[in-house]
SEROMI-383081 format. One line per 2 residues: their letters; for each residue x, y, z of N, C-alpha, C. Coordinates in steps of 0.2 Angstrom, whole numbers, m for minus. Layout:
a	X/Y/Z/X/Y/Z/X/Y/Z ~ ...
***
This chain:
xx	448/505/377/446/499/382/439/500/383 ~ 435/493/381/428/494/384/427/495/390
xx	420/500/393/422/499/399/418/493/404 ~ 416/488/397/412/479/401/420/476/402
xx	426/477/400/431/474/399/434/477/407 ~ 434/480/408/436/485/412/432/484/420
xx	427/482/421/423/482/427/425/476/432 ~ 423/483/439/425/477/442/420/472/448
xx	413/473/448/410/467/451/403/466/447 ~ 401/461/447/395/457/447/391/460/453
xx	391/465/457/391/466/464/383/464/466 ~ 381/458/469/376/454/473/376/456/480
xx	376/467/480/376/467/488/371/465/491 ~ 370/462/498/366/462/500/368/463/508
xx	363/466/514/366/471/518/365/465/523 ~ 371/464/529/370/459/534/364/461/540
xx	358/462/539/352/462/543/353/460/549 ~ 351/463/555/346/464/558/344/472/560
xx	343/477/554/343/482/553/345/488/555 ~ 346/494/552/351/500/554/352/502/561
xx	351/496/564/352/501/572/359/492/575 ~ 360/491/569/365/485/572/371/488/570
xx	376/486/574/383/489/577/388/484/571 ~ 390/487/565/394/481/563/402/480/566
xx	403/475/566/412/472/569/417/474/563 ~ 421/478/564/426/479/558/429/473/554
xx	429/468/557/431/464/550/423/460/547 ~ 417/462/550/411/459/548/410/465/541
xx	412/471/541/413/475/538/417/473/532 ~ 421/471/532/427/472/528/426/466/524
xx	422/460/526/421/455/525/418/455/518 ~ 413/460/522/405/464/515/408/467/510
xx	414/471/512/416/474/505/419/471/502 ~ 425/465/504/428/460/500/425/456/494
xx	420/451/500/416/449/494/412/451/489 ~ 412/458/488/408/461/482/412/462/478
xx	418/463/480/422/465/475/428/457/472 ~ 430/459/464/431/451/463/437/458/458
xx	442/454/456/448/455/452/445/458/445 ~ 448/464/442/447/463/435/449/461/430
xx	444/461/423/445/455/419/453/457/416 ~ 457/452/415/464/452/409/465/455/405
xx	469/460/403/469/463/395/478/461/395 ~ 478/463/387/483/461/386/486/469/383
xx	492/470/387/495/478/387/501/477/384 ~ 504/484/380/509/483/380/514/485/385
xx	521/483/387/524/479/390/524/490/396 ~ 524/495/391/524/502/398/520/500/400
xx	511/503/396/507/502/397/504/497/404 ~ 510/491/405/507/486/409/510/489/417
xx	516/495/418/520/496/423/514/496/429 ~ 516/492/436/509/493/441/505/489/440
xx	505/483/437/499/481/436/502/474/438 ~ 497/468/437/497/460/440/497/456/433
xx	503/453/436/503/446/429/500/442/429 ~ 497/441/424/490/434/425/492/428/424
xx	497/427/422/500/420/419/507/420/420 ~ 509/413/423/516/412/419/520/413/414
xx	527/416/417/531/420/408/533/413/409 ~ 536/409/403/541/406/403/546/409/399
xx	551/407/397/558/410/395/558/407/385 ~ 557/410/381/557/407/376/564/406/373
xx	569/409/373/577/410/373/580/409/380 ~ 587/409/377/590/408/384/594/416/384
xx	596/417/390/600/422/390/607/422/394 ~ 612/426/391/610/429/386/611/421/379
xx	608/423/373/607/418/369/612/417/366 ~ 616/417/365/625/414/365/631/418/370
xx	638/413/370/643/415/371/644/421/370 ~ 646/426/374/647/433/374/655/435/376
xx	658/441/375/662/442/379/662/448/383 ~ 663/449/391/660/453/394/666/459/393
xx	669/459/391/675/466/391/679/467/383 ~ 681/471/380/685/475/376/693/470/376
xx	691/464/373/698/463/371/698/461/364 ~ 705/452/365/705/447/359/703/442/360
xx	698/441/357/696/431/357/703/427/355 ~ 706/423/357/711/418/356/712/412/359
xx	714/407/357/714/401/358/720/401/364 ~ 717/397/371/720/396/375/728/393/375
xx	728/389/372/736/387/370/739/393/366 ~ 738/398/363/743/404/360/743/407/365
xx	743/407/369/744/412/375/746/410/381 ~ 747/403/380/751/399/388/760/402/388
xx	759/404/393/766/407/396/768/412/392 ~ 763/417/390/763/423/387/766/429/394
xx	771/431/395/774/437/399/776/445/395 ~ 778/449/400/780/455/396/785/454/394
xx	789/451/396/796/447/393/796/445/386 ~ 793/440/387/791/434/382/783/432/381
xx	780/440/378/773/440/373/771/435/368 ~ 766/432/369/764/431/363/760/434/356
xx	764/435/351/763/436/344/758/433/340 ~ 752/437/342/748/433/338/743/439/329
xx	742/434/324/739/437/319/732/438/320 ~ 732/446/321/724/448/320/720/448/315
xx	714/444/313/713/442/307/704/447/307 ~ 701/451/311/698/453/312/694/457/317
xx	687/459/316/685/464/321/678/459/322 ~ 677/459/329/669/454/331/667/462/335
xx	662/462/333/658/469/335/651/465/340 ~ 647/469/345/641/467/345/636/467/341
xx	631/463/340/629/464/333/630/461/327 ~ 634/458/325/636/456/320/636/452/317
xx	632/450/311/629/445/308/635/439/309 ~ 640/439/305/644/435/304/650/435/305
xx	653/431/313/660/435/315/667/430/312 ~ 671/432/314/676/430/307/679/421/313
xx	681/417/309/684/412/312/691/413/317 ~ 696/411/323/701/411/325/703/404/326
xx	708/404/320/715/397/319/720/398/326 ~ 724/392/323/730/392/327/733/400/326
xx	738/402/331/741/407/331/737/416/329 ~ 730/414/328/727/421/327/722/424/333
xx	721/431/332/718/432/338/712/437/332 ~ 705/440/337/701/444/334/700/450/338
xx	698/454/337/698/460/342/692/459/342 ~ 689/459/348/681/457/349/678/462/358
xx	673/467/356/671/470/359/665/468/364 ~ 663/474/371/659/469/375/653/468/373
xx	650/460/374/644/459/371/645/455/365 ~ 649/456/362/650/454/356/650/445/356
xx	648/440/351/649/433/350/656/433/350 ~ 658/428/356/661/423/356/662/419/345
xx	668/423/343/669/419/336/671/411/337 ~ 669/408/331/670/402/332/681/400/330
xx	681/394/335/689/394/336/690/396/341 ~ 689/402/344/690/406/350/688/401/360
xx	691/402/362/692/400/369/691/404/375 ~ 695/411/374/694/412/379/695/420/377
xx	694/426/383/695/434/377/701/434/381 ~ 704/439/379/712/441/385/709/449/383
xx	708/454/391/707/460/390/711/462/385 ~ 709/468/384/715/473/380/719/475/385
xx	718/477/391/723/482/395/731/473/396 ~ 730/469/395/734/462/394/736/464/388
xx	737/467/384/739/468/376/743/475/374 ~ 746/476/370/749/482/364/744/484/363
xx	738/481/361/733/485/357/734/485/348 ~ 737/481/349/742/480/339/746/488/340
xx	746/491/343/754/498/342/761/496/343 ~ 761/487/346/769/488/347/771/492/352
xx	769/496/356/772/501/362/769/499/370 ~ 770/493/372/769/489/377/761/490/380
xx	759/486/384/753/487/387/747/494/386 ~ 743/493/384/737/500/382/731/500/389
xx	728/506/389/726/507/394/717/503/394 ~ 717/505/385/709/503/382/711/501/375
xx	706/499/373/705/499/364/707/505/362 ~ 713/505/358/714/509/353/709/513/349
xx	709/516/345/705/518/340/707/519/335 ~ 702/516/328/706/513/323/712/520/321
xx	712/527/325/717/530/319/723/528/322 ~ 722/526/328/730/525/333/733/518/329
xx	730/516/328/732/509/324/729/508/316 ~ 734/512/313/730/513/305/728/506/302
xx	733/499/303/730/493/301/723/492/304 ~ 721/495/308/714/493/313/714/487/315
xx	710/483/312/710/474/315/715/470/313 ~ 720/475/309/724/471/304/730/469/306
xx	737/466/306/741/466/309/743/462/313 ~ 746/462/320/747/458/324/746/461/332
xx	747/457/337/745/460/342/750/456/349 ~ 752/459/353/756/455/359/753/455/363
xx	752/449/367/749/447/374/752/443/378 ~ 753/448/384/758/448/388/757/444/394
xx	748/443/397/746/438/401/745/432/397 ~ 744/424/401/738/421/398/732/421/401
xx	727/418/397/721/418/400/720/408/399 ~ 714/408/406/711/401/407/707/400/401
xx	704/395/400/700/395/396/690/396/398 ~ 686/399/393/681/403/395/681/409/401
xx	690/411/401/687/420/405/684/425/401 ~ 681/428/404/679/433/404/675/435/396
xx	671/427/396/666/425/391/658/424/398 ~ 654/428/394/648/425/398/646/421/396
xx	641/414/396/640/409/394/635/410/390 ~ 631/406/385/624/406/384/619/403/391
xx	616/408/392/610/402/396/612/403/403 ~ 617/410/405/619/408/410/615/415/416
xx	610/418/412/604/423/416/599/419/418 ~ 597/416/410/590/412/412/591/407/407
xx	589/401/407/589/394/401/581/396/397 ~ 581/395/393/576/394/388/571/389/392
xx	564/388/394/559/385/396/559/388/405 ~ 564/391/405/565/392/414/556/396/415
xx	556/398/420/549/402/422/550/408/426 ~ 550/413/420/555/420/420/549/423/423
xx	543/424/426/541/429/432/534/424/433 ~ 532/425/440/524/419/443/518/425/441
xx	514/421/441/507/426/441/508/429/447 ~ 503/433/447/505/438/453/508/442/455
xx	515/442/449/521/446/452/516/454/447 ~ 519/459/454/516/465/449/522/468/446
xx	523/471/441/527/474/436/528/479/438 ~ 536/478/441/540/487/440/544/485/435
xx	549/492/433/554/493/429/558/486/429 ~ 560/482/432/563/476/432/562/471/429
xx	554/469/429/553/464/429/550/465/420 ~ 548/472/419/546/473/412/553/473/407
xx	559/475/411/566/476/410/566/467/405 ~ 565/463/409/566/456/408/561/454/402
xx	556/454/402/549/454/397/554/455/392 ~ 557/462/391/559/466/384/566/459/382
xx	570/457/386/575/456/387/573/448/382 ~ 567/445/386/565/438/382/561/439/375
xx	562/444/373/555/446/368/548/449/366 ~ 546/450/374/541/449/376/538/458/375
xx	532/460/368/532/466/369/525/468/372 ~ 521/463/372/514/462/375/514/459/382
xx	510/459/388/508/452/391/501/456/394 ~ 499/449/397/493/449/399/493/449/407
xx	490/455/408/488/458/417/483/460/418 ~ 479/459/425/474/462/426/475/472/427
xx	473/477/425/473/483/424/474/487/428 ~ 477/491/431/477/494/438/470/497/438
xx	468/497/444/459/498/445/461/507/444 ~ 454/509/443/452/517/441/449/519/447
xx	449/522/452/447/526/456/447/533/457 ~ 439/535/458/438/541/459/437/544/464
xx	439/548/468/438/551/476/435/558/475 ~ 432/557/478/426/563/481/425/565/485
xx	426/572/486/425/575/493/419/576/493 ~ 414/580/499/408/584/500/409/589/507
xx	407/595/505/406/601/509/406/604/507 ~ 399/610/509/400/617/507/405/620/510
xx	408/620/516/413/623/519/422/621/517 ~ 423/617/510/430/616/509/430/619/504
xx	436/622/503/439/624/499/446/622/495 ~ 449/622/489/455/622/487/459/625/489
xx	465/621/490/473/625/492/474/630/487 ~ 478/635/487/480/640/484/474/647/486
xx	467/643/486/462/650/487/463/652/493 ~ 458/658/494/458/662/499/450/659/504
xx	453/657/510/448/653/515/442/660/518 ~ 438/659/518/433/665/520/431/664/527
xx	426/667/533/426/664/538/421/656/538 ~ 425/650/542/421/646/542/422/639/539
xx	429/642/534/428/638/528/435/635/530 ~ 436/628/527/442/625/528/446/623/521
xx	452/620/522/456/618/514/454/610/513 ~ 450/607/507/449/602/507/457/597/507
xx	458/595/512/465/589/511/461/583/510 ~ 456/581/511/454/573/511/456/570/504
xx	451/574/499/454/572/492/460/570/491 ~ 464/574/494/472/573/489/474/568/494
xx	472/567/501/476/563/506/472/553/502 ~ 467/554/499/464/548/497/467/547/492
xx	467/553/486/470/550/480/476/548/481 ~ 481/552/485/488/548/485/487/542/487
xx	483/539/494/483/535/494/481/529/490 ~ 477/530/485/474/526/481/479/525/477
xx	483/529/471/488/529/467/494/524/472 ~ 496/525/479/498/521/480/498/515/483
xx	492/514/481/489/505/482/492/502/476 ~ 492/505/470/492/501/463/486/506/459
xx	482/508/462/477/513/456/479/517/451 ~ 476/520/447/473/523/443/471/528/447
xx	470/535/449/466/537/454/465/545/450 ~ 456/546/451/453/554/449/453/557/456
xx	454/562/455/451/567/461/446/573/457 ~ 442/573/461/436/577/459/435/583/466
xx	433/589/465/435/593/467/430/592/472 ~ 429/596/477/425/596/484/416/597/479
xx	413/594/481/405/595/480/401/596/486 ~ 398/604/487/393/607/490/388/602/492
xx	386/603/496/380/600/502/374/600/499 ~ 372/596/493/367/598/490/366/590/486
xx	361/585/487/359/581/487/358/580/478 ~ 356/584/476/356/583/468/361/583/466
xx	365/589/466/372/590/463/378/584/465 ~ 376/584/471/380/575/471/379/571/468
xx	373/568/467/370/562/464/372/564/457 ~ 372/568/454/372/570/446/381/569/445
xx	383/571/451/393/573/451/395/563/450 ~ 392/559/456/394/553/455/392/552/448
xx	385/551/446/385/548/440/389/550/435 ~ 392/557/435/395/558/426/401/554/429
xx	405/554/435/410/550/434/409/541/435 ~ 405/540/436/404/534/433/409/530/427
xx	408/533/422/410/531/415/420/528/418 ~ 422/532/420/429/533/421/430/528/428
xx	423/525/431/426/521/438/426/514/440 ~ 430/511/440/431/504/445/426/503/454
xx	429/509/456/427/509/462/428/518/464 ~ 420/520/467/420/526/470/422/527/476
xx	425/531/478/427/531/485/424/540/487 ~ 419/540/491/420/548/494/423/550/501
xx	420/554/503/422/555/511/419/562/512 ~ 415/561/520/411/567/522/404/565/519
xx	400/568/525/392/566/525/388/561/526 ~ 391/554/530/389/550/529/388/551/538
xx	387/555/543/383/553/552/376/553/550 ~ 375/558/556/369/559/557/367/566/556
xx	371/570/554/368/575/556/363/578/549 ~ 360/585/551/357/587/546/360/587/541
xx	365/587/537/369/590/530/371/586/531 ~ 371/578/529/375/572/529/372/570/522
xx	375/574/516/374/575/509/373/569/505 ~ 380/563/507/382/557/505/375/553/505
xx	372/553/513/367/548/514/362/549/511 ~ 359/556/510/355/558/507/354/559/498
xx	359/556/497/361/557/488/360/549/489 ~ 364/547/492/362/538/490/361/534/493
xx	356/537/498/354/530/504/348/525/498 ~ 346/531/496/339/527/491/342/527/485
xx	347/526/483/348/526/475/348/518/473 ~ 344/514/469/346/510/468/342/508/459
xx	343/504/457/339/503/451/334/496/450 ~ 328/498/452/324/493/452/322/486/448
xx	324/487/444/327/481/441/333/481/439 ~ 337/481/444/343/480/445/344/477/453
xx	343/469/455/342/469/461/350/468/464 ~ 350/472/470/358/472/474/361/479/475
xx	358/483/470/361/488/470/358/495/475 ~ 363/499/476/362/503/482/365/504/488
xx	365/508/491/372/510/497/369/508/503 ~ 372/506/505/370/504/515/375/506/520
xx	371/513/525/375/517/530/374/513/534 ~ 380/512/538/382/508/544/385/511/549
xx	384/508/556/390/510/562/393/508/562 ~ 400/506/564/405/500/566/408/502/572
xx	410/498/575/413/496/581/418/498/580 ~ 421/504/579/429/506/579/429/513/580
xx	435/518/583/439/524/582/444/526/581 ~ 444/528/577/439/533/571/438/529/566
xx	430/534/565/427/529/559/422/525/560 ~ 418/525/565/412/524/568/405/526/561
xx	406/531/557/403/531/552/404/528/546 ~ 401/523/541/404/521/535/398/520/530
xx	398/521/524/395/518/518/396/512/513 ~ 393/508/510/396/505/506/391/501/502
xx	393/499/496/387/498/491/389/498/484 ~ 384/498/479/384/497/472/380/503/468
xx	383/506/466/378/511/461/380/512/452 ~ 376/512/448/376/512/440/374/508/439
xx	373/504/432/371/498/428/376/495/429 ~ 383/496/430/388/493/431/391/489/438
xx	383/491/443/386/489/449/393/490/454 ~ 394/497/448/403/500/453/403/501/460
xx	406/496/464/407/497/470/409/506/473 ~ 405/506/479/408/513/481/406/512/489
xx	413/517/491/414/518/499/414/524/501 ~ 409/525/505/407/530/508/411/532/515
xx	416/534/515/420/538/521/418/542/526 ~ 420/542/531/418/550/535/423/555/534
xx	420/561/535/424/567/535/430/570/537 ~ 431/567/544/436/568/547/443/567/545
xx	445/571/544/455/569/540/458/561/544 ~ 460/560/549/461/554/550/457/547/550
xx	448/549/552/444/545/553/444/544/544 ~ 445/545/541/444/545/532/453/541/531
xx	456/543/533/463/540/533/462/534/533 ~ 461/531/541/460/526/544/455/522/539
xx	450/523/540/446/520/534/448/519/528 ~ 453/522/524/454/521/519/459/514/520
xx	465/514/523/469/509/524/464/502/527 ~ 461/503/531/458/497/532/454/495/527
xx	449/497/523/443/495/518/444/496/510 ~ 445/503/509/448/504/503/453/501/499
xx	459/503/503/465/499/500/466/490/498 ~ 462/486/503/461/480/501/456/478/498
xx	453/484/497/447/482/491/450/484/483 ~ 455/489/483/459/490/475/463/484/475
xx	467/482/482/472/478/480/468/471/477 ~ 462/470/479/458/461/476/456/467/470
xx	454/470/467/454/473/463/461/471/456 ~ 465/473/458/471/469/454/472/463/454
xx	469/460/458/471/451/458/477/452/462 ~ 478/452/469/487/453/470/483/448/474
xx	487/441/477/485/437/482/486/440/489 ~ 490/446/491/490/448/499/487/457/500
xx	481/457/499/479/464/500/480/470/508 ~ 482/464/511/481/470/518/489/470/519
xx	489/477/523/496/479/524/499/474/530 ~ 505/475/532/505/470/536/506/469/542
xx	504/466/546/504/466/552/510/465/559 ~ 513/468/563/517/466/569/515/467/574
xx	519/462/580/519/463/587/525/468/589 ~ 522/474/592/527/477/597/526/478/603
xx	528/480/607/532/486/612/529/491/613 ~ 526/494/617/522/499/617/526/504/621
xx	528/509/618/532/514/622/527/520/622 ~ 527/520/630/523/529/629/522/529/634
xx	522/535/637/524/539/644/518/537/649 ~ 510/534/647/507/534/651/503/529/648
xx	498/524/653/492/520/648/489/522/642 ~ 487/520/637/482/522/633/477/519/632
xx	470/523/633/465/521/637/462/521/630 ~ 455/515/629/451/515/622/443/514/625
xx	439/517/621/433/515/624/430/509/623 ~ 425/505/628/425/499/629/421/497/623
xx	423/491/618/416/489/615/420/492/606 ~ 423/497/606/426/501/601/434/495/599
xx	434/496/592/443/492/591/445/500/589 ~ 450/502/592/454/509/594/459/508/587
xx	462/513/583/469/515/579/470/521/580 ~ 476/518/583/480/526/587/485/525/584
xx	488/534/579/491/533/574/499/534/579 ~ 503/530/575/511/530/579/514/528/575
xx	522/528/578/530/525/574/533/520/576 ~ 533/516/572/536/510/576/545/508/571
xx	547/508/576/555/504/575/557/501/580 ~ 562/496/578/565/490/582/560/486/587
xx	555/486/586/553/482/589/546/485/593 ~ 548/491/593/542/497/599/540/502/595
xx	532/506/598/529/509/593/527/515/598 ~ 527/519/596/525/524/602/519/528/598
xx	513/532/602/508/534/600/512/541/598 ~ 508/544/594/509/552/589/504/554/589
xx	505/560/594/496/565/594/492/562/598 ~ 488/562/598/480/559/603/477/556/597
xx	469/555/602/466/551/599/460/554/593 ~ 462/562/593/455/565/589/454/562/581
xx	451/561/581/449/563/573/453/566/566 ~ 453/572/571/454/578/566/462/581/567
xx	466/575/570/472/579/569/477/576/563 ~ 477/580/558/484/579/553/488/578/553
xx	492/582/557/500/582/558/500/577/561 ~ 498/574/566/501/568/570/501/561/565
xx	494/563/560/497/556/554/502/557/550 ~ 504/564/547/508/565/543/514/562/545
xx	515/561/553/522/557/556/524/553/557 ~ 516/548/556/514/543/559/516/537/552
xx	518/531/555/521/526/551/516/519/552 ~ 513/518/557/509/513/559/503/515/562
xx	500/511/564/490/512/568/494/504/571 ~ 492/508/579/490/504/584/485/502/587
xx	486/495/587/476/492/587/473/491/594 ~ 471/493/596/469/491/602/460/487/602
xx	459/480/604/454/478/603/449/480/609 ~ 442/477/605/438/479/606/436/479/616
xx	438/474/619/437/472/623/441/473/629 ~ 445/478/625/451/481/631/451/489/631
xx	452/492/638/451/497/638/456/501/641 ~ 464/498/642/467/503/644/474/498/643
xx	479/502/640/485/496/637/490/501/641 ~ 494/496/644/501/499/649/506/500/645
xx	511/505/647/516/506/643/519/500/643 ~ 524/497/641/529/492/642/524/483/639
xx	519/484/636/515/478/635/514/479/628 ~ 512/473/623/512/471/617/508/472/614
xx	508/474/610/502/479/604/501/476/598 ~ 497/475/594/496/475/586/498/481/585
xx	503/478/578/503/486/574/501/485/568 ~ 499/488/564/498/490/556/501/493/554
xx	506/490/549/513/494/546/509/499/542 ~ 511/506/540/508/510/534/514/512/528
x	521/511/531/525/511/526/529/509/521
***
């Protein structure tokens, strides 16, 4: 796959001014990264290959399905008059004149008084009206009612012979129709649907071994600090387990992405800058996390506050404040000849969580072309033992559970606590201009499940 085939912005950033000391609004935020980011281009996949991904056009139905009469059970095809007032008393005797198998090029004709052994799936033979199970029949053995289709050793004649049938049957039981799944011309799946097993299931069913979707986007996540470490090593003093990465890629993979994780990179301005560009080649959209405040070792900002290509006008990262907790610190921008979008995160495990749900995810989701990117939104019930207070001026997400109607807060408000997201099923919104919300009163939530 090329990778001009494969990209995802024309990216025309340009930073909303009145300079680094403006306060942006979370959705003035979010606004900036949407527009930069635009769907990527169509390819045409084979029908795995497409699993996760966005339909770019309507399927229409080229066959019908299934594309003839069928019969949905193990029995005989017979004509509804040979079998009227057929009992165990008084069976009707009819001549088997062959086998209809599924499959079958050419199935044999049923006259007056004959029946065909005809298996499930199998064409409905011409003549035939309606099936009569086998468990209604001898089975051709003469020894009253069979449980299943015999096997041809139980019935050396096999197809051949004769057969009693002790029920009758209406006419067209236990025949599937032609055309009675989907008609030929029907409109077998809408742009937009994303493709799971089901929907590919159907593609196969209609013939379909290619279709055209836009490509689950490539993301790659990046951590930064000299102070993380890999799970499994041994932590030294000082040092912590890097979770952010793995908390980002999963959730990237679980937007619809393609998602790299790249290992933690040291506090070192070069090394970072050099880490982004080699993955470049492999990215839609960079996502990092850590080093983007104020402080001294704020790696991120320092690797690509200046990074831009001068004859390349747009390009470059712009660190920003925003008016929320957690997450008051953010990056975002364009870097390489290809204008790949990238989001700079804070370090904080949940401050980089929250961030990512809000910003990231709806930027892969318009990435895939899905027409509803953000997760979705309710009104609850605020259950919790005490007010929850938010600072003035800030939009608060306090991670919680919500069912039936009510949401209750999990853990405080820190940054840095894990476990309380790991329990956690929604972010409770508290706006900007509200500083203290009573138990028993009506909340935004953010579903996360």
């Amino acid at each position: 796959m090329s990778s001009s085939a494969h990209r995802a912005t024309g990216h025309d950033h340009t930073t909303a001014a009145p300079g680094p000391d403006r306060l942006w609004s979370v959705q003035d935020h979010l606004d900036d990264v949407l527009a930069a980011v635009r769907p990527l281009d169509p390819i045409e996949l084979n029908l795995l290959d497409a699993q996760g991904c966005v339909l770019v056009d309507d399927v229409t139905v080229p066959l019908s399905l299934p594309p003839f009469d069928n019969s949905s059970m193990d029995g005989y095809a017979v004509r509804v008059t040979d079998v009227a007032g057929a009992s165990e008393e008084f069976p009707a005797v009819l001549e088997v004149v062959g086998d209809v198998a599924a499959g079958q090029a050419e199935p044999v004709a049923v006259g007056p008084g004959q029946a065909a052994r005809i298996m499930t799936g199998a064409p409905l033979p011409p003549g035939a009206e309606t099936v009569v199970p086998v468990e209604w029949t001898d089975g051709g053995l003469g020894e009253g009612p069979v449980a299943g289709m015999p096997a041809r050793s139980l019935a050396p004649e096999g197809a051949a012979g004769h057969v009693h049938v002790y029920r009758p049957a209406e006419t067209r039981a236990h025949v599937r129709a032609k055309g009675s799944d989907v008609r030929a011309g029907d409109r077998a799946l809408e742009a937009g649907t994303v493709l799971g097993p089901p929907q590919i299931g159907l593609l196969a069913a209609i013939g379909r071994g290619t279709v055209r979707v836009r490509p689950r986007p490539r993301v790659v996540v990046l951590s930064t600090g000299s102070e993380l470490v890999q799970p499994d090593e041994q932590l030294a003093s000082g040092q912590i387990y890097d979770s952010n990465s793995f908390a980002l890629t999963a959730a990237a993979r679980d937007a619809g992405a393609i998602a790299y994780r790249v290992g933690a990179v040291a506090d070192d301005a070069e090394n970072l800058r050099a880490t982004i560009e080699d993955q470049l080649v492999r990215a839609d959209l960079m996502v990092t996390t850590g080093g983007v405040s104020v402080g001294a070792y704020d790696v991120v900002k320092e690797a690509l506050a200046h990074v831009g290509d001068e004859d390349e006008p747009g390009s470059g990262v712009d660190f920003r404040k925003l008016a929320m907790q957690p997450g008051k610190p953010q990056g975002f921008g364009s870097i390489g000849p290809d204008h790949t979008p990238l989001l700079a995160l804070p370090g904080n495990p949940v401050s980089s969580y929250v961030s990512f749900e809000l910003f990231v995810r709806p930027a892969i989701r318009t990435l895939m072309g899905l027409p509803e990117v953000h997760r979705p939104t309710v009104t609850a019930t605020l259950a919790a033992d005490k007010a929850l207070t938010s600072p003035k001026g800030r939009r608060q997400f306090l991670r919680g559970t919500c069912a039936d109607g009510t949401v209750a807060p999990v853990g405080g408000s820190g940054s840095h606590l894990v476990a309380a997201l790991a329990h956690a099923d929604a972010l409770i919104v508290v706006p900007e201009d509200t500083e203290s919300v009573e138990p028993g009163a009506e909340v935004e939530v953010v579903l996360l499940g």
